[in-house]
Residue, then its C-alpha position, 0 to 999 in steps of 0.5 A: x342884940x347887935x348894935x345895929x338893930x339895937x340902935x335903928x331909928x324908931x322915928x324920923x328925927x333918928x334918921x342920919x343923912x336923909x333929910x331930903x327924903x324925912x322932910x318931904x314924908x314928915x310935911x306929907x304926913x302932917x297936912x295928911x298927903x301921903x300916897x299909897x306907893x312909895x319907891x326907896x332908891x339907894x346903897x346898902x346901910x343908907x336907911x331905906x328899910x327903917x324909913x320904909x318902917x316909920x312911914x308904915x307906923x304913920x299909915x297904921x295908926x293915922x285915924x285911930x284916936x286911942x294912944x293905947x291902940x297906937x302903941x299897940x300898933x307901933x310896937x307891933x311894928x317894932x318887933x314884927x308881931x303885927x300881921x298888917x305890916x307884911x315885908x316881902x324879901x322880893x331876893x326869894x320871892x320873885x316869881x309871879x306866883x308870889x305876887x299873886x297869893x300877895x295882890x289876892x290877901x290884899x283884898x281883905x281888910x286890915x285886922x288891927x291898924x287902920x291900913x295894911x302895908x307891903x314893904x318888898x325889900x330888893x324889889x329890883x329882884x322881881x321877874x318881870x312876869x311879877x312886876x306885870x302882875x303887881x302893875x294893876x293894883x300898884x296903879x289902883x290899890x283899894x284905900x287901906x293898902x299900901x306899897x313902899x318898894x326898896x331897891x338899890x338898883x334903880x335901873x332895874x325898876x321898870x319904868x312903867x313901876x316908877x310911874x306908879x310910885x313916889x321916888x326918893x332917892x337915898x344919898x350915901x351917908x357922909x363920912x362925917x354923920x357916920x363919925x358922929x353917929x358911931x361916937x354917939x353910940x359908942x359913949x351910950x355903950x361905955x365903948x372906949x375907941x379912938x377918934x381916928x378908929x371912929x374915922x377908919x371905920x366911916x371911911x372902910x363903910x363907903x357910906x353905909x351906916x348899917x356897915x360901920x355900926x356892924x364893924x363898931x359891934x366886932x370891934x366893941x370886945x377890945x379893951x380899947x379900939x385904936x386905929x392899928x385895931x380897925x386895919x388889922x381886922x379890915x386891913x388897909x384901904x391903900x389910901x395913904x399910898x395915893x398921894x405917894x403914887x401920885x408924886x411919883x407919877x409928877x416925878x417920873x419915879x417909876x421904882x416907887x410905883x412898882x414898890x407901891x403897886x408890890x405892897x398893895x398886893x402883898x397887903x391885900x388892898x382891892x386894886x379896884x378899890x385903890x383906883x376908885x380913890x386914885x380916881x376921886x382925888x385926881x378929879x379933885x385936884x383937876x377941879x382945883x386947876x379949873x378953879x384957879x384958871x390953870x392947866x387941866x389937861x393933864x388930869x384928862x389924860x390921867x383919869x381917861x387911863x385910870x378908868x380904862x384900867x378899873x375896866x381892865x382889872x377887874x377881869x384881869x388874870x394879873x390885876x397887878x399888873x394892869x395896874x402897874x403898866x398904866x401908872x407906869x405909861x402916865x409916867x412916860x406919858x406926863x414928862x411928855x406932855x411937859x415937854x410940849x407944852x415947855x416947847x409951847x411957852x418958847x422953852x427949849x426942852x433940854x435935848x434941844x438946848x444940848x444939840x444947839x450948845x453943840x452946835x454953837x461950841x463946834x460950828x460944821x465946817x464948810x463942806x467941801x466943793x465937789x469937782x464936778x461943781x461949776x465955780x460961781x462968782x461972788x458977784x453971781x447968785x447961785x442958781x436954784x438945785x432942784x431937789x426931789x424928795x421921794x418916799x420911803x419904802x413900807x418895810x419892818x425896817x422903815x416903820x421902825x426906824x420912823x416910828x419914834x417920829x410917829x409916837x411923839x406926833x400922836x395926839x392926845x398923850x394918852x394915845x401916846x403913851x397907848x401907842x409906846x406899849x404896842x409893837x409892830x408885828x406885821x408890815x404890808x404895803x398898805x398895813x401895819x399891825x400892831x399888837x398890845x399886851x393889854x385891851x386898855x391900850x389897843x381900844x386906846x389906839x384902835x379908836x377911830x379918831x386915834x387911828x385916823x390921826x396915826x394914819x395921816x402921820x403914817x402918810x405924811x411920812x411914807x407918801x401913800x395911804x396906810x391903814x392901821x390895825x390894832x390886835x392883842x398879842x392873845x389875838x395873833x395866834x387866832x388871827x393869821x396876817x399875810x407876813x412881808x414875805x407871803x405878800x411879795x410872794x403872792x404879787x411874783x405870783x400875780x405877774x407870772x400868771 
């Protein structure tokens, strides 16, 4: 017999993790308050089915006074020989039919415990003509039946099936009750592992307690289970590689993020996976700044570009590379932002403080007066030079020249760093197209509050209103945009005729 199975809680002081829910049902059942519907919401390996079989051996044997009886019943239970405990996996018995032939059997009485009990396993995978039909008798079951429904995709369960039941939400175990539960079967079962095996496993099994004894049980032939033993069967988690990624994002070091991002792929390591974690330990560290009243902004940028790019990765031909260019942009993106806020302490950024040392070393000579130039008396003070500033024209060759100005004034530096990997491809007199190599960066850009801020930084440079769109490099051999040249053409066109 599997591990798992062997050791699956028989009663409700076996149950890790759960006490919400095992303290509520234990009261419910002492003061003889238990309902006759039940809802398990929860991960995979968190416990719902084995709670769902001891609050059934509470409902079968509750009013019979014979303990032999009793025992009966809870071995029946135990072993799946008692015909008034009926599991239903709803993953194959979906259909409305099936519900039928159940609501119709439901109307004999139980033959051996005192109540009959239907637990449907993935009731989430119920059609929806099935739940209508289990709707009535959920609502009105007769008094000796009972229903506990098991899902672990909540959002799923209809509203009008929740009304019905009670609710109990199943937490994900934590790693240190998983640790401790492994340790305990593990010294039942003369397993010789050690402590950081035990705690590789809890960490791969992300909360399920069913997945960590599973991997218990593969692991238990070894003469001895050692961490190397538990990466090599289940390979790396990439989680000793955050912090490297991390320090590298802080230090600019974009050689070290390509190495990291190379050996997560030749490892195998999930990038979605690493992202999840990349994502858990930045939301850490921001709520540390927030705690000690420091600068967070930085991590809001940083977790923005990270879930745009488990967004990405995951349908992505190249999940590397996402990956790689958003660690890469947070990079360009960071030593920015650091600049600002430097030239907002009243610290010049170091390009500044180079030019004004220039500056100082080799003061501009006076430039020379121009003959045309009227001599003015010292005594005089020099009349007012009207000057008149006039705008430069939209061309590839203007938009270019100016676009580095229009980069470092976009805000937020998550729009800037989206806005450095666009290119320009097109420029009208009232449009400028951009192109992106990924859909991260242009919904970046091409949200409205982005854009709108590009496009008065646009204005406040060339004098006149230009408005922005955003594409991906895929979308231009689809999408045809008037060029330059087409547009002056087609105005040569309009006058002459």
């Amino acid at each position: 017999m599997s591990l798992y199975r062997k050791y699956r809680p028989q009663s409700f002081a076996d149950v890790v993790g759960q006490e919400h829910v095992v303290t509520t049902l234990e009261q419910a059942a002492n003061a003889g308050k238990l309902s006759q519907a039940y809802l398990f919401a929860g991960g995979r390996g968190t416990g719902k089915t084995s709670v769902a079989r001891i609050l059934a051996k509470i409902l079968m044997i509750r009013g019979i006074e014979d303990e032999v009886l009793q025992k009966q019943i809870i071995k029946g239970v135990e072993d799946g020989s008692i015909v008034d405990l009926l599991e239903i996996d709803a993953a194959s018995n979906t259909g409305v039919d099936n519900i039928r032939e159940l609501i119709e059997k439901i109307q004999f009485s139980p033959v051996v415990a005192s109540a009959k009990v239907y637990i449907i396993d993935e009731a989430h995978m119920l059609s929806k003509g099935a739940f209508n039909a289990l709707l009535k008798t959920l609502e009105e079951p007769p008094p000796y039946a009972c229903f506990i429904l098991a899902t672990t995709e909540l959002q799923k369960i209809p509203a009008t099936i929740q009304s019905r039941c009670q609710c109990f939400p199943f937490r994900t175990i934590r790693e240190e009750d998983i640790i401790r539960r492994l340790q305990y079967i593990a010294d039942l079962e003369h397993i010789t592992v050690e402590r950081d095996a035990v705690r590789a496993i809890a960490a791969h099994s992300g909360g399920a307690l069913r997945d960590a004894i599973s991997l218990l049980d593969q692991l238990r032939s070894l003469p001895k289970i050692t961490a190397g033993d538990v990466i090599d069967r289940i390979g790396s988690s990439g989680e000793e590689e955050v912090r490297t990624v991390l320090t590298a994002i802080e230090g600019n070091d974009s050689d070290t993020i390509i190495a990291v991002v190379r050996r997560l792929e030749e490892s195998g390591v999930p990038l979605d996976t690493f992202i999840r974690q990349l994502l858990g330990t930045v939301r850490s560290d921001m709520h540390t700044a927030i705690e000690n009243h420091a600068p967070f902004d930085r991590y809001l940028g940083m977790l923005d570009a990270l879930l745009h790019a488990i967004r990405d990765v995951r349908i992505a031909p190249v999940p590397g590379l996402i990956l790689e260019s958003a660690l890469l942009s947070l990079c360009s993106s960071l030593s920015d932002s650091t600049e600002g806020i430097s030239a907002k302490r009243g610290e010049k950024p170091a390009k500044e403080k180079a030019k004004k040392e220039e500056r100082t070393e080799s003061p501009r000579e006076p430039p020379a007066v121009l003959p045309s130039t009227p001599t003015v008396s010292t005594s005089e003070s020099p009349a007012p030079i009207a000057t008149t500033i006039e705008a430069p024209e939209i061309t590839m060759e203007s938009v270019q020249k100016f676009w580095n100005d229009v980069v470092n004034a976009a805000t937020p530096p998550s729009v800037k760093m989206s806005l450095k990997n666009g290119r320009i491809a097109v420029v009208t007199e009232g449009k400028i197209v951009l192109e992106f190599p990924s859909a991260f960066h242009r919904d970046k850009v091409a949200s409205t509050e982005a854009s709108r801020r590009v496009e008065e930084i646009l204005e406040g440079i060339f004098k006149r209103q230009i408005r922005l769109e955003c594409l991906l490099e895929t979308d231009r051999r689809t999408i045809s945009v008037p060029s330059e040249e087409a547009v002056n053409l087609a105005e040569a066109a309009a006058e002459i005729f």
